[in-house]
N, C-alpha and C positions, 0 to 999 in steps of 0.2 A: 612430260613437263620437267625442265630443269630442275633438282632439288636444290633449296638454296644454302650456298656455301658454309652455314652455319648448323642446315642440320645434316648435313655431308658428314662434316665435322664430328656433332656428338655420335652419329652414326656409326662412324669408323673406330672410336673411342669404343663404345660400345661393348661392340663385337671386339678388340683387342681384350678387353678386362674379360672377356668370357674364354677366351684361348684357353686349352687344356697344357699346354706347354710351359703358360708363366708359371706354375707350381714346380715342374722339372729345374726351373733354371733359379727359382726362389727370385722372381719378379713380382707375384702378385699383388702384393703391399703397395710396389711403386706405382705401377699402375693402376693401381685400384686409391689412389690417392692424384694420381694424375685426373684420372677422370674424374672424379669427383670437383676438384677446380677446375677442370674446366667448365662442367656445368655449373658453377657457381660464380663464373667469371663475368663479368658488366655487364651491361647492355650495350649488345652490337645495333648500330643505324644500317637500317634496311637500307639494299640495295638498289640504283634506280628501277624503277618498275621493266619488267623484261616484255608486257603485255601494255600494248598501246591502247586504250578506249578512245575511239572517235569522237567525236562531238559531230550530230546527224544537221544537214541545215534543214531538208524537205523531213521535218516529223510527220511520223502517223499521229494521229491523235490517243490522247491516254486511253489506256485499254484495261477495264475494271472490272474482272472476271467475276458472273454472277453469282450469287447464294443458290444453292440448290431448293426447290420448293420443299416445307416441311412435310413431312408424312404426318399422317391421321397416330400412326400407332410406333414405337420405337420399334425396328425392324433391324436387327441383328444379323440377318443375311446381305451377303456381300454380292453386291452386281455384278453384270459380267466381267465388266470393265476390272474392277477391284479385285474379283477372284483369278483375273489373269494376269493382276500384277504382283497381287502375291505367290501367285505359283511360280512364279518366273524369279521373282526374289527370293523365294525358300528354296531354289537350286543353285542360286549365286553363292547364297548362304553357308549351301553343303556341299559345294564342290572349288567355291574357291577362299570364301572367309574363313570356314572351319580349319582347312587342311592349314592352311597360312596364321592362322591365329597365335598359337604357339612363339613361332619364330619373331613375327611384329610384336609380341610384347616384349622378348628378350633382348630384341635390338631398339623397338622404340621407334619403329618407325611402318610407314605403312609399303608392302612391296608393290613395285610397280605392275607385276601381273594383275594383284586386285586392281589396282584402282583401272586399266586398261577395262579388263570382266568387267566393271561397273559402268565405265564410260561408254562400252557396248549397249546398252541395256537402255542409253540413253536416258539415267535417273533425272536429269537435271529439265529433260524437255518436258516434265510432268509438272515443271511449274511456271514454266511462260507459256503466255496466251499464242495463238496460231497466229496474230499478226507477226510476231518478231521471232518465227522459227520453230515454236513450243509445238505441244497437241491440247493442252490445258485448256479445258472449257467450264469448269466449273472452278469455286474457292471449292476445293475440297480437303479438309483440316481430315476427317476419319482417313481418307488414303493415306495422307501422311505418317498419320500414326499407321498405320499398315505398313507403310513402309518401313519407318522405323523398328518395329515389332518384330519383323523377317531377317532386316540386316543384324540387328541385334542378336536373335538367336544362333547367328553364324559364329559373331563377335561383336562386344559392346563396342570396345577402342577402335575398330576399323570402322564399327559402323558409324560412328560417330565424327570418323573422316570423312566420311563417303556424304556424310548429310549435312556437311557446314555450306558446300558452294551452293546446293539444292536449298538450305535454308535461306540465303541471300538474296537467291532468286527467288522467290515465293514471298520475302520482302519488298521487294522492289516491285514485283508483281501487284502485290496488293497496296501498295500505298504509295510507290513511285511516281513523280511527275511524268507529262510525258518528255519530255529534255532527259531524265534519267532512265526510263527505261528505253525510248531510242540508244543511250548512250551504251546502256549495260547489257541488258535482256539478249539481245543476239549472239552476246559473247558466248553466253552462256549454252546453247544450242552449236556450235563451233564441233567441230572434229574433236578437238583438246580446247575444253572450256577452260575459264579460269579458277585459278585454286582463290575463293574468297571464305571469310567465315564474319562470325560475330562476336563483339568484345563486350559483354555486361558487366561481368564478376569484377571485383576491386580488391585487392589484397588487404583489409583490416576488418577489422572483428565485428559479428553481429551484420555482416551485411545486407546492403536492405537496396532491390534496384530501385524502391523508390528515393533513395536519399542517396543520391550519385555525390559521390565528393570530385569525380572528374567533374570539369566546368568547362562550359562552350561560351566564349561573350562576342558579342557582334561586333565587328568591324567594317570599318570605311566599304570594304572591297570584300568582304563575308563575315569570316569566324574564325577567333582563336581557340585551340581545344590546348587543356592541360590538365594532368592527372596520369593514374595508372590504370590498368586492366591486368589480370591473374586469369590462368585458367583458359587462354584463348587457345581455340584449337586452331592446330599449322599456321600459328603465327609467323615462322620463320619463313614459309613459302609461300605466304597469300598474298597476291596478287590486289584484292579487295579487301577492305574492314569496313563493316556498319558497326561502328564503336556511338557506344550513349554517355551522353556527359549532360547534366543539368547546365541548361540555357539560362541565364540569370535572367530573372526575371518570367520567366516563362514554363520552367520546371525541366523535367527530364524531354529530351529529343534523340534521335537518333541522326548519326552525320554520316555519310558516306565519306572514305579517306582510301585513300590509293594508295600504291607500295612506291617506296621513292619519296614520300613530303617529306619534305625536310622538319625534323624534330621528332619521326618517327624512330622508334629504336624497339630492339626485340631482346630479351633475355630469356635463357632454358630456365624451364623449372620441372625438373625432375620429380614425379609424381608415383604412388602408390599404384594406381590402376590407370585406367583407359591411355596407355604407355602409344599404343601408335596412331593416335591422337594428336602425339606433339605437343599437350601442353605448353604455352610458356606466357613472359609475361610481356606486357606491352605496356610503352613507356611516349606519353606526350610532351613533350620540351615544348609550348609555343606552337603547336601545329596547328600552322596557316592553311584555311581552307576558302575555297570561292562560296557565293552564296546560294551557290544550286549545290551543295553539298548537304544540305537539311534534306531529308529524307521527308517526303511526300509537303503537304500543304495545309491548311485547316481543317482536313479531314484523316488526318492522322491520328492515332488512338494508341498512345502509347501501354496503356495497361491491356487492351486486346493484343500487344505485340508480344508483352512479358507471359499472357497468361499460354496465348499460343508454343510458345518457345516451352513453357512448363510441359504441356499436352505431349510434344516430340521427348520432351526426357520423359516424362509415362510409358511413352512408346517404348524406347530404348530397355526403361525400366524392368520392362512386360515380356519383351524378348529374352533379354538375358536371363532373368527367372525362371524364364518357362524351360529354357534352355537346363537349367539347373533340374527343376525339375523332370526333363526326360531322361537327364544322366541318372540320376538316385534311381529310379525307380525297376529299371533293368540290372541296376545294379544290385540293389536288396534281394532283389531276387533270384541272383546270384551266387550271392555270398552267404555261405554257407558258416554256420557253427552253434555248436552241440550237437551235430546234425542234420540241422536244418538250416532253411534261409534264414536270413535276419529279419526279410520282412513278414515272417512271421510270428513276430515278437510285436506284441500290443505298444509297447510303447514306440515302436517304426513305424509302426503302420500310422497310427494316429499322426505322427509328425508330417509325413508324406503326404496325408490326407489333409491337415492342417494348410500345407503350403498349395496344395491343388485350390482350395477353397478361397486361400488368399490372394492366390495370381486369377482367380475368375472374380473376385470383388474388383480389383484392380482396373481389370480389362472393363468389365461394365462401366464402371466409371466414367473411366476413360474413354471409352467410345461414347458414353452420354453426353460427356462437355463438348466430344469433337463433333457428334450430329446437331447439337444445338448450334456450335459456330459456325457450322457447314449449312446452316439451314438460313442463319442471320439473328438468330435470336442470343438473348443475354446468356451467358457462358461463365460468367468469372466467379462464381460462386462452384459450380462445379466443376470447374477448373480449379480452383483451390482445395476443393474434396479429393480429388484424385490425385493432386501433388503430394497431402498431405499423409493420405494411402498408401501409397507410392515409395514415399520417402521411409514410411515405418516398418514398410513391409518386404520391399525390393532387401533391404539388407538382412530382414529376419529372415528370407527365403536364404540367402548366399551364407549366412552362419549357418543357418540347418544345415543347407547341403553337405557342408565341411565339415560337418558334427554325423552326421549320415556314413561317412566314409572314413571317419574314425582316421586312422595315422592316415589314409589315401588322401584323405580330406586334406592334407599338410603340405603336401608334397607334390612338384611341377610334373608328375607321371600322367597328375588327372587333370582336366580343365576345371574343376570345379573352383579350385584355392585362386585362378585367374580370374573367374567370375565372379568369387565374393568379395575380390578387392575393385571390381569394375562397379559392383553392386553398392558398393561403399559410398559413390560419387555421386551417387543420386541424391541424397541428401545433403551432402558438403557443396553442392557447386550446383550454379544456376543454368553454368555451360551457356555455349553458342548455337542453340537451335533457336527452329522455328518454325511452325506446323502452319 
């Protein structure tokens, strides 16, 4: 997929400000003040859309993947199906996320080898139905988080790329007309699907997605959207946005908006963590939309969409953690002084033990709210138990680790100082998932 001309740009910027040369020549000031304006320069209007969506005349009919039947007893064992897609994602993880991890947060951008590895693997066909391409037979929300959990452990920021177009589709999946998932859902099943993602988060304080200050209001001939979004991943290259704007009158919705409307426009925002992610912000001038742009019909459930979207950052959460905890603990044991390892000191070992115990609360959780919505039953209460776990614990896990490794903790030798600034975001930002 072409990357678009703007994040080429900070790309190239980038990698200049890291040259070991600018120090020889007493450049690094300048450029390290170049780049800096540049990622703080306006908001660039997206480019016309490079990715054509058809409009289908002969549709199939909508296609509403079923609930899985509830089980008698909560069963923690992973079916066939799920054990071999975790296995399959725990080697993408350690043979292509891992080794690339490093270099994408330094640049800030995701290598085209990953995302290639990923589109192998066919992530995206795990959430369209078999009429329009997919293998999807089930709503399955726990896969999701499986998914999430594995790609994460590779790397949060990549994984987090990797799962914005897969969240789109698993949108559109579930609550798509049929006019929109003929139009979209195929895409996504393609050789080189589309890079699409989701826009929640809003750049001012205390944010709340149920008090959207972006605003959708109906027109003659659809919807006008206006407002911002922060925080959207690969804004700069997506093809697709399901951005949420409160409908007057009618409360929060979610709108389909394609690259190219006009009044669309994208700014960098240069971010602490999940760096090849792409953060940035996105910006509504007046964005004219048609009326099949409303994201599903009457039976759309916008707080099932937000709490879902919570469950994939659990997931994410739960990955990276764990991640953290497999580095510490070969480590301590390692590391030697007075003579001995360190994790032979009571106060390491408790800490180690601490964090084992918090990333297994975590996951329980988490898997409870996703077999309840996998199943069809009410979910939103443990779904806000697990965010709220989540959020308190995913970053007390990423300060340990760093406190664990003492000056290593500090310093880009180890991945840990990477992960507890990825770990940081779980709390701050709503992000663009969607389980």
């Amino acid at each position: 997929m072409t990357r678009d001309p703007i994040g080429l740009a900070l790309s190239a910027m980038n990698r200049l400000a890291g040259a070991p040369w600018l120090d020889r020549f007493g450049l690094r000031n300048t450029v390290e003040r170049a780049a800096y304006h540049g990622t703080r320069s306006g908001f660039k209007t997206l480019s016309v859309a490079n990715r054509e969506f058809k409009r289908v005349k002969d549709l199939l009919p909508r296609q509403k993947l079923p609930n899985r039947a509830p089980k008698d007893l909560f069963d923690l064992n992973l079916d066939e199906d799920q054990q071999l897609i975790v296995d399959s994602l725990k080697r993408l993880a350690m043979d292509a996320l891992r080794p690339a991890a490093a270099k994408a947060d330094e640049e800030g951008v995701m290598p085209e080898d990953v995302r290639a590895a990923a589109a192998e693997l066919g992530l995206a066909l795990y959430a369209v139905p078999e009429a329009f391409g997919g293998v999807a037979e089930h709503l399955s929300p726990v896969t999701s988080v499986l998914i999430a959990e594995q790609l994460a452990w590779g790397d949060m920021g990549l994984a987090t790329a990797l799962l914005a177009p897969f969240s789109v589709a698993q949108a559109i999946t579930q609550w798509g007309t049929a006019e929109q998932q003929n139009r979209y859902l195929p895409a996504f099943c393609e050789e080189q699907p589309p890079v699409a993602t989701i826009a929640i988060d809003e750049p001012h304080p205390l944010f709340d997605p149920d008090k959207l200050q972006t605003t959708a209001t109906r027109t003659e001939h659809g919807y006008t959207l206006s407002g911002a979004k922060n925080g959207v991943v690969l804004a700069a290259e997506a093809d697709l946005f399901l951005i949420a704007a409160n409908l007057r009158g009618e409360g929060p919705r979610i709108f389909i908006v394609e690259r190219g409307t006009a009044g669309l426009s994208c700014g960098a925002e240069p971010t602490m963590g999940l760096r090849p992610a792409q953060l940035a912000r996105l910006q509504l001038d007046n964005v004219h939309v048609g009326a099949d742009a409303l994201l599903g019909g009457d039976d759309f459930d916008y707080q099932s969409f937000i709490d879902r979207g919570a469950l994939l950052r659990c997931g994410l959460a739960l990955g990276s953690a764990q991640a953290v905890l497999d580095y510490v603990i070969p480590y301590c044991n390692d590391r030697e002084a007075f003579g001995e390892p360190i994790s032979h000191r009571q106060s390491v070992a408790f800490m180690i033990s601490n964090m084992a115990i918090e990333i297994d609360a975590m996951r329980m959780l988490t898997w409870r709210a996703a077999s309840r919505a996998e199943a069809g039953l009410s979910f939103h209460r443990e779904a806000c138990l697990a965010k709220l776990l989540c959020n308190e614990k995913a970053a007390e896990v990423g300060t340990n680790g760093v406190q664990l490794l003492g000056g290593h903790g500090f310093v880009k030798e180890h991945p840990v100082e990477r992960w507890y600034r990825d770990l940081r975001s779980v709390a701050t930002q709503f992000g663009g998932t969607h389980a």
